[in-house]
Structure formats: structure tokens, C-alpha cells
N, C-alpha and C positions, 0 to 999 in steps of 0.2 A: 547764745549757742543754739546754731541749729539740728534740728535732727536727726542728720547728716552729721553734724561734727559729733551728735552725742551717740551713734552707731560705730564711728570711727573710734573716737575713745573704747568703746565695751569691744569693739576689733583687736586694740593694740592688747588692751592689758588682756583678755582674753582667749583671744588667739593668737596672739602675738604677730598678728600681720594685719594692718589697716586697714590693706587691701581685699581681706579674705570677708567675702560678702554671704560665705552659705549658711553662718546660721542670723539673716537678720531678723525672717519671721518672726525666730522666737526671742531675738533683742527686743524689740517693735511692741511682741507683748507683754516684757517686765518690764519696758518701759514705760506701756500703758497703765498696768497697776502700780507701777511706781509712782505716776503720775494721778492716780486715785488718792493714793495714800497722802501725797502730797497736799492735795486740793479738801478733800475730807479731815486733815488734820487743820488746818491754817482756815477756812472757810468751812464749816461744819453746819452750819445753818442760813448758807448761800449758796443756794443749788444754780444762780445762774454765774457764776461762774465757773467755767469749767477749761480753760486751758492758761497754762504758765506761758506767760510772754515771752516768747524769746531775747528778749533781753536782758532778761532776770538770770543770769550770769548762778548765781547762787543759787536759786533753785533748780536750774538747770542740771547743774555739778549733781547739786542732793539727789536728785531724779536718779541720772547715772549709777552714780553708788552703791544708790536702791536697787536700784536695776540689776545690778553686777550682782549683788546680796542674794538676791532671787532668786538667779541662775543659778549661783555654786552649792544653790541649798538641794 
């Protein structure tokens, strides 16, 4: 899943239009602490790694979620 598809997901359920692009700055940044949380939870004492492979299907999702979690708070 790219970050592209995981903007579009936080678009649909979100705003309910896939298409609608004007809040992604702040998609972009709970995705970014989503993606902290992610990497600090599962690698805690491996600082060099630092991004979720876009293939990782499952962390990806988890990312989103988090993501969405973020915002509605």
C-alpha cells in the first residue's frame, strides 16, 4: 500500500470523497506519528530502522487506522 492509496483510504472513510485532497497535509502528519508509533512499538531499540515497506500490506492498514484514530480525536 502506497501513500497514495493510504491518503485515499483516510479520503473515503473520512470525507467521504477519494477525490477530496484538501485536508492531506494533516492526513500526511497522523500518518507520520502513526508511523512513529508503529516503528517504536515493533523496533524500540533499532533506531535504524525507520520506514514500513510498502509492502507490508498489514502494517500499512495498521498505519491508516492509526491515522484516522488521530484525527477524530
Amino acid at each position: 500500500m502506497t501513500e497514495e492509496e493510504q491518503l485515499m483510504q483516510m479520503r473515503l472513510v473520512l470525507l467521504g470523497d477519494a477525490t477530496d485532497d484538501s485536508q492531506d497535509d494533516l492526513f500526511k502528519f497522523y500518518l507520520s506519528n502513526a508511523k512513529a508509533v508503529v516503528l517504536n512499538t515493533l523496533f524500540p531499540f533499532n533506531k535504524r530502522v525507520n520506514d514500513i515497506h510498502e509492502k507490508d500490506f498489514r502494517l500499512r492498514n495498521w498505519q491508516v487506522r492509526c491515522a484516522m484514530e488521530l484525527y477524530k480525536s
